[in-house]
N, C-alpha and C positions, 0 to 999 in steps of 0.2 A: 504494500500500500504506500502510495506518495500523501507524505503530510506536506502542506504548503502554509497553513497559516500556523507557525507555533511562536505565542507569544515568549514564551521563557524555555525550559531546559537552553540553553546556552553553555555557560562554559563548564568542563567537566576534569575531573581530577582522576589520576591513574594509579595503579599498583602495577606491580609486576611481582610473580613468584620467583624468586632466583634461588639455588644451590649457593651454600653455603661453602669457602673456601677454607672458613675457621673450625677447629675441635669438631668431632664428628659423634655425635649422641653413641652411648653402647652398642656393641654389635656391628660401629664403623659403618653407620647408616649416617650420609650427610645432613645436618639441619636446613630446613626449610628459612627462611626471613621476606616480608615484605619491604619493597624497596619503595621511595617515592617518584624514584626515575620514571621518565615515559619513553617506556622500551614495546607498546602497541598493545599491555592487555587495560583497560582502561576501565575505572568501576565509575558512575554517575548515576544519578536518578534525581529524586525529590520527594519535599514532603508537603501535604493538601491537607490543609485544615478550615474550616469553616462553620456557619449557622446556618439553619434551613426555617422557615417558617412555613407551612401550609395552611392557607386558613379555609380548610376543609378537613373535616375530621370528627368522629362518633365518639362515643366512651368507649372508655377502656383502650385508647389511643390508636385508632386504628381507622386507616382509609385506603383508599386506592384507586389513585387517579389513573385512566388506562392511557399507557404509551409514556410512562413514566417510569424512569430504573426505578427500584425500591427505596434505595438510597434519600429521592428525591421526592417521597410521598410518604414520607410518617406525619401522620397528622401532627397539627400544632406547631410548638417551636422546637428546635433539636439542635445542640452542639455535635458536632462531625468531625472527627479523624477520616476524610476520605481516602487517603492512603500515602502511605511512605511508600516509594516507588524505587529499587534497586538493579540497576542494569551492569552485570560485567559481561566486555565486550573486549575479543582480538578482530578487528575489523580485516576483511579482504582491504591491501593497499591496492593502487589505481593501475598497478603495472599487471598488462596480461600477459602472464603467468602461473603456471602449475603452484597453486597455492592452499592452505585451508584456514580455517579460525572458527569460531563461534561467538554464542551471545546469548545469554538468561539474563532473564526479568522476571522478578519476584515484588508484587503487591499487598502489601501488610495492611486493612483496615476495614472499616466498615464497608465498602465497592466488593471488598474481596471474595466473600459468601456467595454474594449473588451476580458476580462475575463468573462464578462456576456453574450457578444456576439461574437466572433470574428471574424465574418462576417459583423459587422458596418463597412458603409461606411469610419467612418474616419480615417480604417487603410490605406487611401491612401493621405489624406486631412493632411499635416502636420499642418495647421494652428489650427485643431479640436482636436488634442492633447490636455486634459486634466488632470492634476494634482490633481482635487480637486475631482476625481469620486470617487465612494467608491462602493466595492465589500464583500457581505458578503460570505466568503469562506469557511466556514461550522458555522454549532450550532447544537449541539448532546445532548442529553444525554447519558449517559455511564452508561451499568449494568452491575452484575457480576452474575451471578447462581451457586452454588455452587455443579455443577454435575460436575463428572470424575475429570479433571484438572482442572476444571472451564470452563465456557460457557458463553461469552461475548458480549455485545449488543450494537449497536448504533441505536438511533431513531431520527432523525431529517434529516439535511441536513450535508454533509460528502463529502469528495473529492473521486475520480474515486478507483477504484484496480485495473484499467490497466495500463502499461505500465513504464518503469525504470525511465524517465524524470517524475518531477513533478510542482505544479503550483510555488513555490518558485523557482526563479530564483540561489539565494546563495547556494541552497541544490543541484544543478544537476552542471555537470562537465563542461558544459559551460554556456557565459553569454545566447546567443541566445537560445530560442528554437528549438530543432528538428523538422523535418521533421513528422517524426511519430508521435511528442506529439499533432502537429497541427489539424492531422485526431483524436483524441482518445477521448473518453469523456472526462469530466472535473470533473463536481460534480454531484450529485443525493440527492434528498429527500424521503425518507423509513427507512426501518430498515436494518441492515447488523449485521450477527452474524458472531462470529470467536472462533472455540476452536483448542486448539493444541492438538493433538493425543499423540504426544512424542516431545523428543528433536529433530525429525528429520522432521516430520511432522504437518504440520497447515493448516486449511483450515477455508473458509466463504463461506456465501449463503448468499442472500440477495435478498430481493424485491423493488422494486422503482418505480417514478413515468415512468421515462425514463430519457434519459442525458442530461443533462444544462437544468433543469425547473424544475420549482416547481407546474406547473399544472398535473391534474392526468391523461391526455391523453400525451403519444410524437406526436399526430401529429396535433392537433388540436381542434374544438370542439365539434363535432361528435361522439368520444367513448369514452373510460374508459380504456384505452391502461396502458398499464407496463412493466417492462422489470424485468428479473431475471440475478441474478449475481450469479457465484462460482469462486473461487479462492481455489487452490495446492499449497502449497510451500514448496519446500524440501531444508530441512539448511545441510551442510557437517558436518561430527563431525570437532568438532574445531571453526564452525562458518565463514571458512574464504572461502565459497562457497556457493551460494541460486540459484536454479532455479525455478520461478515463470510462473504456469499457470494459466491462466486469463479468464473466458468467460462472454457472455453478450447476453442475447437475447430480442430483444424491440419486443411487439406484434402489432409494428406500424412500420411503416420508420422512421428515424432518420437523414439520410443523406441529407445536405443543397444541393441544385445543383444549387440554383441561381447565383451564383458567382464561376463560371466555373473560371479555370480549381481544385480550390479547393474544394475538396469532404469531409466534417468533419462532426462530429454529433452534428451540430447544429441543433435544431430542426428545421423540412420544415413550421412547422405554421408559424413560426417567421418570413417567408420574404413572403411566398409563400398562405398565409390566412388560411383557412377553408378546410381541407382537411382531405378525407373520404376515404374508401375503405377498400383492405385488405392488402396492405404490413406490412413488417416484416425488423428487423434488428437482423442480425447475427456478433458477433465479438468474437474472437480470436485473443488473445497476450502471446505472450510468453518472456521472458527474463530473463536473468542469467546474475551473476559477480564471478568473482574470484580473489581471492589475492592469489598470489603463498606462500607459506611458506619462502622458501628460499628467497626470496625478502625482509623479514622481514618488510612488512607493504609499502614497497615501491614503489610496483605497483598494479594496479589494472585493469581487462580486464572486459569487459560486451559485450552484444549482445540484441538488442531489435528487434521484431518482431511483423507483424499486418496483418489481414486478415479479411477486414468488405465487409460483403455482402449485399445489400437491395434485397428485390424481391415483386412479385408482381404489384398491379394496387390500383394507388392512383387518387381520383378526387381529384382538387382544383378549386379557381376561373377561371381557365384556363382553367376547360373540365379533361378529363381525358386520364392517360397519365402510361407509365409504366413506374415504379422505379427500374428495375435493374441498380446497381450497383455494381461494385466490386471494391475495396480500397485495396492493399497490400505493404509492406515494409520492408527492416529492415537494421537495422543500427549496427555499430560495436564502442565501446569505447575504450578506454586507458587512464589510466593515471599514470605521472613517478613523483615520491615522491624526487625530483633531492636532496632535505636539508630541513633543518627544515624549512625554509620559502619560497620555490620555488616549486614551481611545473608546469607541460606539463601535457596538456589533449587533446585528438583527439578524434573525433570524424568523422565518413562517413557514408553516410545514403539515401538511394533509395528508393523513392516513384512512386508506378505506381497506376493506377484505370482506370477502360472505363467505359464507360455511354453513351448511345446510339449509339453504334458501336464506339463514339472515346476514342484513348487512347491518354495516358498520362503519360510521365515520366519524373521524377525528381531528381537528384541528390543533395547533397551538403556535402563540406570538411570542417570540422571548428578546428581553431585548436589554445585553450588559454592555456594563461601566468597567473599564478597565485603566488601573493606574502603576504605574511604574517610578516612582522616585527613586530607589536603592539599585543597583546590579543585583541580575540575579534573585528581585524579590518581586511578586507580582500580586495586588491585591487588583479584587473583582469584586461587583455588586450585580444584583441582576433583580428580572423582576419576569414573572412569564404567566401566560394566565392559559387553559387547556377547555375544551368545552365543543359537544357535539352528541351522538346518540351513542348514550351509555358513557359518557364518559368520567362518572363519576363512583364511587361503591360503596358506599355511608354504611360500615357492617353496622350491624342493632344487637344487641347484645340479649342470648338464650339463658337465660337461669345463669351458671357463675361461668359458661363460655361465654367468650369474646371471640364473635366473629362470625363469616360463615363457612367458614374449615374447621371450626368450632363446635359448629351446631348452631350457629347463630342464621340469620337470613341477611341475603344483602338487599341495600335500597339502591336501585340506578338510579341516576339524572342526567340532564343533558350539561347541565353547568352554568356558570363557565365557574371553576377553579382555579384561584388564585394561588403564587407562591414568589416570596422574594427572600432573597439571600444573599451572603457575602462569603468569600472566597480569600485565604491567603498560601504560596503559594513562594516556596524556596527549593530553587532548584542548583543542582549543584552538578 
């Protein structure tokens, strides 16, 4: 995935593992030491802290605004640890040549849990908010082949190629998540290669297990399911334009429908048990950014787009049932460079899907304040308001449950639901 708008992560600090030339531990096994030299393994990330206010919300603290990470929908007010963020990384250098390296990202905080899943219940349970989860967010290895331009490899576990938002909250134009990032995959475990044709042209293929798992079926454990990946991406001369084409095909269903009215690829084993058959998942994403010239770096437009279709007939422990699905979207960006430490960014963005005759749509405006006084330190404000059919889940509370996972019953609404919050944000 090409990130283009990243306010911060910036500059980053290194280690290196070296053999020790001094005294050698019993046994005449050399000592390990970390050096601060930058000898190419280089550790970075950052840490996201923040408050969230929702002013939609039941007793017993619990809501669920739909097309919203959970994160981003505990009712009321909520202080957040979104995540300490930790990347070591030996990068491929730029010379083509027989090379390798790698790269893990590891996510520590409340994002974490339902980064793994983001259909856990306790995107609605403010009290189940956890700080101390931990998310591993890829671990690759990295090769280089030394054909044409070079011909480049990841093998392990890696983040999605679709879509302009990505899982780092500091690197996308606002604090919240979209609408769209919410349906898209996340991560995959396979291989994924990438060569660039010219300066204008890049593309990937890739094979995987399917999205958000590391088992080798998407739907359960009945086959031996996969999904194939390609990605287009054509850069403007100059650099200051990309439009990105995205596709995905799972030879299973992908699509979660237990937790109506949100349709995302989470896998269906995961709530839904042991299920067989023959559906399929189809996705299509498209998106492009532009920085005008004459703006001189001062603004920046984008457009994101999403098109997933399930089909077929899927058993589970329920009997068997049909998985069509349809999932569609797309959102429009901005953002204005006001001075060297101010900036506005908007965001608008429309989600529809049906599933078994009913539909579903969703809107949301979000639109942040971003301020930069310190290097390296980035504080955000935001304000976003969501609202359309069903987009609201006011659980009501059954005897001493809470909720309707509970035993409780949910209340839909159309909305609109409101949320503002503040963001701070040191990246190192």
């Amino acid at each position: 995935m090409v990130i283009l708008a990243i306010p911060v992560l910036a500059a980053s600090s290194s280690l290196v593992i070296a053999e020790s030339q001094s005294p050698t531990a019993s046994g005449g096994v050399p000592l390990n030491f970390a050096e601060t030299a930058q000898r190419g393994l280089k550790l970075s990330g950052y840490v996201d802290a923040g408050y969230s206010y929702n002013f939609t919300g039941a007793g017993g603290g619990t809501s669920d605004v739909s097309g919203r990470f959970g994160s981003d929908t505990a009712a009321g007010g909520d202080f957040n640890l979104y995540a300490v963020k930790l990347t070591l990384e030996k990068a491929l250098s730029g010379e083509n040549r027989a090379q390798a390296g790698f790269r893990a990202d590891a996510m520590i905080g409340e994002d974490a849990a339902l980064l793994v899943n983001r259909n856990a219940v306790s995107n609605t349970r403010n009290y189940l908010q956890d700080s101390n989860a931990l998310f591993l967010e890829q671990a690759y290895v990295s090769l280089r082949v030394p054909v044409g331009h070079g011909w480049d490899f990841q093998v392990g576990k890696f983040v999605s190629i679709l879509g302009f938002e990505v899982i780092e909250r500091p690197a996308n134009l606002n604090i919240t998540y979209g609408l769209l990032w919410e349906q898209m995959p996340l991560y995959y475990t396979g291989v994924l290669s990438s060569y660039r044709l010219d300066e204008f042209f890049d593309m990937k293929l890739g094979v995987v297990n399917g999205s958000n798992t590391d088992n080798n079926t998407t739907t359960g454990l009945n086959g031996d399911g996969c999904a194939v990946l390609a990605s287009l991406n054509v850069t403007a001369p100059g650099g200051n334009a990309t439009w990105s084409h995205n596709f995905q095909y799972s030879s299973h269903a992908e699509s979660q429908s237990s937790f109506e009215p949100t349709l995302n690829t989470t896998p269906v084993a995961a709530l839904d048990g042991n299920v067989s058959g023959n559906p399929y998942t189809l996705i299509y994403n498209s998106w492009g950014s532009w920085e005008p010239r004459f703006a001189e770096d001062k603004l920046l437009f984008a457009f994101n787009t999403l098109l997933l279709t399930t089909g077929g007939t899927a058993g589970n422990i329920y009997g068997s049932d049909s998985s069509d699905t349809t999932s569609w979207g797309f959102g429009a960006y901005a953002k204005i460079q006001c001075n060297d430490w101010f900036h506005l960014a908007n965001r608008g963005e429309f989600h529809g899907e049906t599933f078994k005759g009913r539909s579903i749509n969703v809107w949301e405006y979000t639109l942040t304040a971003g301020f930069q006084f310190i290097e390296n330190l980035l504080i955000r404000t935001e304000y976003r308001i969501d609202w359309g059919s069903d987009a609201v889940n006011n659980y009501t509370t059954a005897g001493t449950s809470t909720g309707a996972a509970k035993g409780g019953s949910a209340n839909y609404s159309t909305g609109p639901a409101h949320y503002a919050g503040a963001e701070v944000v040191y990246s190192f």
